[in-house]
Backbone bond lengths (Angstrom), bond angles and torsions (degrees), N, CA, C in turn:
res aa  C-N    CA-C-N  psi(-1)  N-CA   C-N-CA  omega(-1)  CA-C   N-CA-C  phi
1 X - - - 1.456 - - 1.526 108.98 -
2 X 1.668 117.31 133.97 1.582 105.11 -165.65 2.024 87.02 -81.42
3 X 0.993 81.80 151.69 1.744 103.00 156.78 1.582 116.02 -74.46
4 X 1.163 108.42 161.96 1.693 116.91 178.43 1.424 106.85 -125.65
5 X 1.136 116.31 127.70 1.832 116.78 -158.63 1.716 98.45 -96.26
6 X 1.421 100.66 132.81 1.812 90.11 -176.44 1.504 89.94 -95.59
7 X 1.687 87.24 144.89 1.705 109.67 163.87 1.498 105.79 -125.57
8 X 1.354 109.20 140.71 1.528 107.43 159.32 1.623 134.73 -77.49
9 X 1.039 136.16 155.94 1.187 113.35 161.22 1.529 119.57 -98.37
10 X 1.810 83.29 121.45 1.728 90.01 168.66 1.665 133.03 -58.68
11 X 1.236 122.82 122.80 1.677 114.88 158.66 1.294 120.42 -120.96
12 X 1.293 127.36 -174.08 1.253 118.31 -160.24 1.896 86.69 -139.69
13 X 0.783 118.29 160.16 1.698 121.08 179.57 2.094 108.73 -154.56
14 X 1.639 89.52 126.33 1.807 76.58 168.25 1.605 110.70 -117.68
15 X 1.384 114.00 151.87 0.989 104.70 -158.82 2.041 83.67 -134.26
16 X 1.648 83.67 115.84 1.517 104.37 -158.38 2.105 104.24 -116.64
17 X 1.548 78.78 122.79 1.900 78.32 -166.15 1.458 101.60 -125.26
18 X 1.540 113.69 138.06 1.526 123.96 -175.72 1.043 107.63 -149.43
19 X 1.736 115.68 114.32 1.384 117.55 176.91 1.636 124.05 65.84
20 X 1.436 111.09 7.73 1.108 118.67 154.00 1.967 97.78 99.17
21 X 1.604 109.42 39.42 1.162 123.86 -173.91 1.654 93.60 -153.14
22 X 1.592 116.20 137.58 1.273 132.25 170.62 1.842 113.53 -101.23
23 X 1.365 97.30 151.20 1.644 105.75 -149.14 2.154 83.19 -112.73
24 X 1.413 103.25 77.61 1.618 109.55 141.06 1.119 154.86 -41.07
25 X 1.198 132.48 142.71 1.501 114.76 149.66 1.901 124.33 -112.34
26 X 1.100 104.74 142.40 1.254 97.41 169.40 1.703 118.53 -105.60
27 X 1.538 109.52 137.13 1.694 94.39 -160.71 1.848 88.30 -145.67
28 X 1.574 96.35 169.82 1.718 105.31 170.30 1.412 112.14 -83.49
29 X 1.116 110.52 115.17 1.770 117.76 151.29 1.558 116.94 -111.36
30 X 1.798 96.38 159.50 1.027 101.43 173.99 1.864 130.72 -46.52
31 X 1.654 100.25 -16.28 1.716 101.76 162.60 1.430 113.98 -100.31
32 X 1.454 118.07 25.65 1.302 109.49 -174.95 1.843 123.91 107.27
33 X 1.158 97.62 -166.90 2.000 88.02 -171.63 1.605 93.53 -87.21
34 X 1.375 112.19 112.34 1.185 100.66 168.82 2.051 123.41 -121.23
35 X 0.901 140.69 -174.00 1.100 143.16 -155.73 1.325 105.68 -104.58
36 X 1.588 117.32 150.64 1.728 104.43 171.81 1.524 101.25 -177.20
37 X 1.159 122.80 131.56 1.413 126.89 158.26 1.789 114.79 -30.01
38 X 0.988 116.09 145.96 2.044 110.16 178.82 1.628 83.13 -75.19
39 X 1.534 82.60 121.42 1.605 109.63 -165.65 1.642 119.29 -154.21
40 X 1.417 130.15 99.86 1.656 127.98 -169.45 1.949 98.82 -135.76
41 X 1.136 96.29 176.66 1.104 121.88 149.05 1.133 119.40 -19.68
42 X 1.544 137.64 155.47 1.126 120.70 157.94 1.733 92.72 -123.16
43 X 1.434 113.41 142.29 1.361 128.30 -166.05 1.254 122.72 -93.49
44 X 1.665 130.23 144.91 1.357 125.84 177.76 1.551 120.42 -52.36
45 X 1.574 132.68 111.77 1.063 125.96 177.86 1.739 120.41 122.18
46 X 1.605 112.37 -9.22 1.267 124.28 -165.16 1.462 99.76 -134.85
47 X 1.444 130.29 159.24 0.706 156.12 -155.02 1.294 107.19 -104.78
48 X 1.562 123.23 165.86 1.306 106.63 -176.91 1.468 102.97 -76.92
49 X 1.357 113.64 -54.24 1.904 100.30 -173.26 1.424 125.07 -61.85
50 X 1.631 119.78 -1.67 1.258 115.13 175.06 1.185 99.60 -103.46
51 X 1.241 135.95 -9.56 1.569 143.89 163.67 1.537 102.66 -64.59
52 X 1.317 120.20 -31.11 1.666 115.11 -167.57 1.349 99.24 -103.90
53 X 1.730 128.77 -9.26 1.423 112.46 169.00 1.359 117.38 -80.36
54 X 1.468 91.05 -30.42 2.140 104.76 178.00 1.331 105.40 -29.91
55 X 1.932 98.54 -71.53 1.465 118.10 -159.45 1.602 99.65 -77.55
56 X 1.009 124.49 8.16 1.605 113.52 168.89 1.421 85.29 -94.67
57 X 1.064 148.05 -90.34 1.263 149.32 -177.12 1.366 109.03 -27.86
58 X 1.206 142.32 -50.77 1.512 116.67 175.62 1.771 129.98 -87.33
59 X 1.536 106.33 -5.35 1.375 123.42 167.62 1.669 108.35 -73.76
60 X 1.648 105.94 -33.71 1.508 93.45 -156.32 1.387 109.81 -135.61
61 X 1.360 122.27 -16.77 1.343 136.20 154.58 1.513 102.92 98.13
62 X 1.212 106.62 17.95 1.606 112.04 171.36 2.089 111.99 -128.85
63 X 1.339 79.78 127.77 1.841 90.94 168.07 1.129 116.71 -38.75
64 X 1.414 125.55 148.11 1.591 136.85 -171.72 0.964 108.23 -142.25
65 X 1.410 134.78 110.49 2.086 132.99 177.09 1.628 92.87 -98.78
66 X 1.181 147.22 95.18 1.281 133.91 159.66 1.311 116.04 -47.83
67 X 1.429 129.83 137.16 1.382 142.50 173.09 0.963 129.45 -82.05
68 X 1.715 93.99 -46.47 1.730 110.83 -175.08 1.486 107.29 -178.10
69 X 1.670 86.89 152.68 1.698 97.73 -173.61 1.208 111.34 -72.75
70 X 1.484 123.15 140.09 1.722 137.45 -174.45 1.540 79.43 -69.52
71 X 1.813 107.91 -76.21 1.421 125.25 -141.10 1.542 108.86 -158.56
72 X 1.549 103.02 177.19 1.602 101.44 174.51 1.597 87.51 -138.40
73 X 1.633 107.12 120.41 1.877 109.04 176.52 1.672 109.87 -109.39
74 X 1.028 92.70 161.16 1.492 103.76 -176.82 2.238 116.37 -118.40
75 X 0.715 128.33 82.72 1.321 153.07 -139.72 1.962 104.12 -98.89
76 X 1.697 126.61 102.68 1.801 74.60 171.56 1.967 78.12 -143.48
77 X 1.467 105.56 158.71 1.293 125.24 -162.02 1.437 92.22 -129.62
78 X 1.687 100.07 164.82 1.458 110.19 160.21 1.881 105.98 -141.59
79 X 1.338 90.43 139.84 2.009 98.07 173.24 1.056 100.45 -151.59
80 X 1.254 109.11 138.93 1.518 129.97 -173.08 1.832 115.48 44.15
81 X 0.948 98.67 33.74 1.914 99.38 172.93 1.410 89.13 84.06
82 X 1.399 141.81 22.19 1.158 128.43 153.80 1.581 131.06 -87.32
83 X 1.260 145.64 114.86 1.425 134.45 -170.25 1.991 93.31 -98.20
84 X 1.173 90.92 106.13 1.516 105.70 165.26 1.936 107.84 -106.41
85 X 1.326 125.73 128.50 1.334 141.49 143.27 1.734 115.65 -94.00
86 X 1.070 96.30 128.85 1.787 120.07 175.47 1.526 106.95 -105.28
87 X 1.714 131.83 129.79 0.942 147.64 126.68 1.355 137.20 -57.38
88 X 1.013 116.88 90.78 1.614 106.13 -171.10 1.478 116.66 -116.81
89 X 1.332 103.49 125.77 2.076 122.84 179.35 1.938 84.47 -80.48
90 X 0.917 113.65 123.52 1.401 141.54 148.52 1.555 126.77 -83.08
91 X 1.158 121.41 84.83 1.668 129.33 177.94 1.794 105.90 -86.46
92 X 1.526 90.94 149.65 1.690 104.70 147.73 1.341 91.75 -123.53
93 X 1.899 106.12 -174.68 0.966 128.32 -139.52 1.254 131.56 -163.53
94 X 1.412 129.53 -174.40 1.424 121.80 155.03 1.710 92.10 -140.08
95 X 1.534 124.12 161.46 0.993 136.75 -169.68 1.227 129.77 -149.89
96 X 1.359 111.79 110.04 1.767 128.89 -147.20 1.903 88.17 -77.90
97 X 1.203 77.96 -172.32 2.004 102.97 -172.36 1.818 85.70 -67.65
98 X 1.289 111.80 168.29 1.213 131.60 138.84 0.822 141.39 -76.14
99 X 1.935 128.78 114.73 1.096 113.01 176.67 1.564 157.43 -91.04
100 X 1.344 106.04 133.33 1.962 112.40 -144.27 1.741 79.49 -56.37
101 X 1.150 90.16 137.82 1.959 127.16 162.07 1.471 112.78 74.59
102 X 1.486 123.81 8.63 1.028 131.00 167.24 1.631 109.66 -67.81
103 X 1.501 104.48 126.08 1.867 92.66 179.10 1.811 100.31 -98.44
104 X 1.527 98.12 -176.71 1.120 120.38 -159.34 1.537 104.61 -95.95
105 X 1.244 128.79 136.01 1.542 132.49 178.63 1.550 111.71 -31.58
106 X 0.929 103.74 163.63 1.546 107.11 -175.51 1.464 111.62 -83.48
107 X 1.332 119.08 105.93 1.634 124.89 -163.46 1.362 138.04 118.74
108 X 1.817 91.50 -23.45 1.305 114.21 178.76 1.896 121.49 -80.26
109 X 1.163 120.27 72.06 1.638 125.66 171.92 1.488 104.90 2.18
110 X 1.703 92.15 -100.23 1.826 109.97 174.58 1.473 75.66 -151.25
111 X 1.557 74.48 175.95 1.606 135.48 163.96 1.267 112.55 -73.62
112 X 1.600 120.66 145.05 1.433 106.61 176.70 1.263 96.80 -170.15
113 X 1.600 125.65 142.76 1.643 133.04 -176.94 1.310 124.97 -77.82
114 X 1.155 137.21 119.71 0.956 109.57 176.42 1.854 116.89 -146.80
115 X 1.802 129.29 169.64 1.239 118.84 178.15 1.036 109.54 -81.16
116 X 1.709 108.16 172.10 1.332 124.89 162.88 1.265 101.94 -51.21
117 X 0.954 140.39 -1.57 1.931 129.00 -154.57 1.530 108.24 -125.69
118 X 1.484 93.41 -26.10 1.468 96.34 170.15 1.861 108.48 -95.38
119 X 1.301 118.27 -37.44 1.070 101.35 175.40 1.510 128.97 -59.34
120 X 1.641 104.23 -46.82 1.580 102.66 147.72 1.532 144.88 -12.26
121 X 1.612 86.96 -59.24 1.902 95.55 165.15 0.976 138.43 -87.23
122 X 1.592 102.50 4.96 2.052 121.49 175.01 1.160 102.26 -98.85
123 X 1.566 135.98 8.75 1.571 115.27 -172.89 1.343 114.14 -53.98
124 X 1.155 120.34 -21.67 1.911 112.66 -176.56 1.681 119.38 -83.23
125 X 1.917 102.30 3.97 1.194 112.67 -179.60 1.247 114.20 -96.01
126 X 1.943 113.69 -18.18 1.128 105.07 -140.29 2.079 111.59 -93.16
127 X 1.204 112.84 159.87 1.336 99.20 -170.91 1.809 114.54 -64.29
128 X 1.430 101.46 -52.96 1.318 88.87 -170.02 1.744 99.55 -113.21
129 X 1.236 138.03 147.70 1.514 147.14 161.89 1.785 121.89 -42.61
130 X 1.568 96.66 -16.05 1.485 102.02 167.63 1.333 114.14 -96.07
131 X 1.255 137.86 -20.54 1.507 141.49 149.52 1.540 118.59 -5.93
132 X 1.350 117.96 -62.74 1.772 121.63 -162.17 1.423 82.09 -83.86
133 X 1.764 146.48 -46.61 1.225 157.61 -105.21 1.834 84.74 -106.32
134 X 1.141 101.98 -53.13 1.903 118.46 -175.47 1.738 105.19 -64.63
135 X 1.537 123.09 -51.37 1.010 143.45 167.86 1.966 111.45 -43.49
136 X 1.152 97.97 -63.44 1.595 102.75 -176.33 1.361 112.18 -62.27
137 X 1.741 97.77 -53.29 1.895 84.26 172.72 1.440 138.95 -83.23
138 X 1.597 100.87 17.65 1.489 116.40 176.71 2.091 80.02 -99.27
139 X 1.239 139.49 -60.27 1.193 136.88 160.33 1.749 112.81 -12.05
140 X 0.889 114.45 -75.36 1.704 142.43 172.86 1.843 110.66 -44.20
141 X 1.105 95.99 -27.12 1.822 108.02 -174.65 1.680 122.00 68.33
142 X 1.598 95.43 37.51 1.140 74.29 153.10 1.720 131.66 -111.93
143 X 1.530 108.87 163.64 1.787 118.09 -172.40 1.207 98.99 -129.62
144 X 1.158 105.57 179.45 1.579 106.58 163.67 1.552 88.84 -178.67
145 X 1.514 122.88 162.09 0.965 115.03 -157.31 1.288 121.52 -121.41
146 X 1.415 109.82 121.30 1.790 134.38 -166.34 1.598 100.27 -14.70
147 X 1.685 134.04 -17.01 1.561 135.49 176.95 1.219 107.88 -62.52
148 X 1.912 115.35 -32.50 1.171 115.86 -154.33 1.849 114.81 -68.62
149 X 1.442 107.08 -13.68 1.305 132.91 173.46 1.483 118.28 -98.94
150 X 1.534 117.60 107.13 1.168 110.23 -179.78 1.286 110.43 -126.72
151 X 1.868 101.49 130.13 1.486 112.40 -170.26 1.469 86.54 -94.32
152 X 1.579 101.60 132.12 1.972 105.43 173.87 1.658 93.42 -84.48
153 X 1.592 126.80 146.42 1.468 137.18 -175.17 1.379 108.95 -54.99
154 X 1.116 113.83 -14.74 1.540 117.18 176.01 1.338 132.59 -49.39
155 X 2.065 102.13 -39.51 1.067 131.57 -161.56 1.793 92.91 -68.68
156 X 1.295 121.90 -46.89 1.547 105.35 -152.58 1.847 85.16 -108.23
157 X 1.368 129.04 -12.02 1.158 121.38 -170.88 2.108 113.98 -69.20
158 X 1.379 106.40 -26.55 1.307 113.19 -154.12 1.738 101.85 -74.86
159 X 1.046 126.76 156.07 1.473 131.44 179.43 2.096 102.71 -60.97
């Protein structure tokens, strides 16, 4: 009998803080509008931190240089008899202007600021369970440094 090889799905998440307020998105899911760090996929050919500037840039319409890794989470759900696990690279950052007339990903409401105190009291909003988890230990200080991830040239070189 062949076996079925588990993969996770990778995402990439930035977790962007100003003045003591985190820079969200609010978007449609299948449970409704729910909340989430600018947070996707990570794509064939990119790296994780250029995977997490993409999706900062197409969630929120502003540039993202990641600095350094928050964390690496391990995430796993079930819907409809499906067992999905998520990997998620956790970045901070720095975060350019927004750019005028750029729209927002497809799904994505807005953007919106918010505290530790309020995000705290949205956990039943939030999209994924690693959200507050990425948040606290960017809270907590931890970094580690973007070396600790190494894309071999292969990754973005191949057709």
């Amino acid at each position: 009998m062949p076996s079925v090889r588990w993969k996770p799905n990778v995402t990439v998440a930035a977790v962007i803080e100003r003045d003591g307020r985190f820079l969200l998105v609010e978007e449609h899911t299948v449970d409704g509008l729910r909340l989430n760090t600018p947070a996707g996929h990570l794509d064939p050919g990119e790296s994780p931190a250029d995977g997490c500037a993409r999706e900062a840039l197409e969630e929120t319409a502003h540039r993202f240089a990641p600095t350094a890794l928050v964390g690496i989470y391990l995430a796993r759900s079930r819907r409809n008899d499906e067992d999905v696990t998520y990997m998620r690279f956790a970045f901070t950052g720095t975060l350019g202007a927004r750019e005028a007339g750029r729209a927002l990903d497809d799904g994505i409401v807005r953007t919106l600021w918010m505290t530790l105190k309020e995000i705290r009291a949205s956990v039943e909003r939030h999209r994924s369970p690693l959200l507050l988890q990425c948040i606290e230990d960017h809270v907590a200080g931890r970094r580690y440094p973007l070396s600790l991830i190494h894309t071999d040239a292969s990754v973005t070189s191949l057709p």
